[in-house]
C-alpha positions in Angstrom: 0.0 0.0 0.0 1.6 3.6 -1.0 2.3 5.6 2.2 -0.1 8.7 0.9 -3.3 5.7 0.9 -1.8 4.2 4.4 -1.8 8.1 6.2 -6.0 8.9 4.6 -6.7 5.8 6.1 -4.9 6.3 9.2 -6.6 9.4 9.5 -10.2 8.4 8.9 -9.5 5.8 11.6 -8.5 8.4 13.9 -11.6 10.8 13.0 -14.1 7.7 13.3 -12.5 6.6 17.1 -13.1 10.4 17.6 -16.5 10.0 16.7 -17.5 7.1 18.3 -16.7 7.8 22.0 -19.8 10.2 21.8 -21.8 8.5 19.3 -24.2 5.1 20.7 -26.7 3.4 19.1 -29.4 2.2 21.6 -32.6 0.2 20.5 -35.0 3.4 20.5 -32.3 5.6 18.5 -29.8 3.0 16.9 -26.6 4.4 14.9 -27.1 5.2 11.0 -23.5 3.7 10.1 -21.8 4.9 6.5 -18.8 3.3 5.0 -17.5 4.1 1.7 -15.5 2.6 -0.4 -13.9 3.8 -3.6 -16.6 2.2 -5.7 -19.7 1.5 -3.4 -21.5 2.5 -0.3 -22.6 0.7 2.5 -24.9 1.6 5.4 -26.1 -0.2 8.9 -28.4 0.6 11.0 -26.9 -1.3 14.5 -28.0 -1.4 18.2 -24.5 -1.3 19.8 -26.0 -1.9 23.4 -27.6 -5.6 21.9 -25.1 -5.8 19.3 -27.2 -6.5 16.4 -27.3 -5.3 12.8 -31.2 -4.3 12.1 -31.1 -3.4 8.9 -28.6 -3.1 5.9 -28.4 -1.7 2.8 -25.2 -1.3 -0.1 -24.9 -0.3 -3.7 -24.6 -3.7 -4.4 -28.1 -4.7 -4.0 -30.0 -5.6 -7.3 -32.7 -3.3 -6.6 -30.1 0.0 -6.9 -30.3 2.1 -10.0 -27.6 2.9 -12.3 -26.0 6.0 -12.5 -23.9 7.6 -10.8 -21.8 6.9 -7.4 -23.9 10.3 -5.8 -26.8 8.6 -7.1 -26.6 5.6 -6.3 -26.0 6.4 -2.8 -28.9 8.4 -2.4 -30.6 5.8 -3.4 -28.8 3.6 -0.8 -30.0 6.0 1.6 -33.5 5.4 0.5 -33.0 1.9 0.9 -31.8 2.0 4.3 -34.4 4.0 5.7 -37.3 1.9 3.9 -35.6 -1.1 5.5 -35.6 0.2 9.0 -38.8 2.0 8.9 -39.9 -1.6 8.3 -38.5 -2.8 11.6 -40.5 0.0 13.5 -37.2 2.2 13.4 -38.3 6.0 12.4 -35.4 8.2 14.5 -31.3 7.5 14.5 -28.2 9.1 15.2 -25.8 9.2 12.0 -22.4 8.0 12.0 -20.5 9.3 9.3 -17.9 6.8 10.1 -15.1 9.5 9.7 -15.9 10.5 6.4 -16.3 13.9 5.9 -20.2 14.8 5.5 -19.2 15.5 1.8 -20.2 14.0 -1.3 -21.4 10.0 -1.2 -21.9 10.6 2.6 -24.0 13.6 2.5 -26.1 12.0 -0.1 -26.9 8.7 2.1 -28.2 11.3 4.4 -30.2 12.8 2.0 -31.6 9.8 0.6 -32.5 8.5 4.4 -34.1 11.7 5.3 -36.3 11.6 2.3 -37.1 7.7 3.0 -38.6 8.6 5.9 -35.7 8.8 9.0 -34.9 11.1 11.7 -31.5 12.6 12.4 
């Protein structure tokens, strides 16, 4: 791995520990989890106190559009929040996972807000 990809991963590490000791997903507001990945995007919506996944979504699901890495991750977004709305879950706390709310990430958020979640 070249040193410049080792020190932005490094980094985002470092911003998500950052992140994490104030964020916690409980089961009446779990954690809206984002991690992206130079081609896709994948979301979670966990319970960290039970330690369960409740609902998942990732551009690699058949049912995601073509287009567009922005686009597709709204619609990712979208995904998520129809999944956990299903599971009675209507209010989260987002965890940008030490991305910067930018771009892909900021578009998951969008896409979740208009599905129908709270954050």
């Amino acid at each position: 791995m070249p040193a410049t990809a080792k020190i932005v991963r490094e980094r985002r590490e470092r911003r998500h520990r950052r992140l994490r000791r104030r964020i916690q997903g409980t089961p009446e507001r779990p954690r809206f989890n984002v991690f992206r990945s130079s081609a896709h995007i994948y979301v979670q919506v966990i319970d960290d106190q039970g330690g369960h996944t409740l609902a998942a979504a990732s551009s690699l699901d058949g049912s995601i559009p073509k287009g567009t890495k922005t686009e597709k991750a709204r619609a990712v977004g979208q995904l998520a929040a129809e999944r956990a709305r299903a599971q009675g879950i209507t209010r989260v706390v987002f965890d940008r996972g030490g991305f910067l709310y930018h771009g892909r990430v900021k578009a998951v958020a969008d896409g979740a807000r208009a599905g129908g979640l709270e954050f």
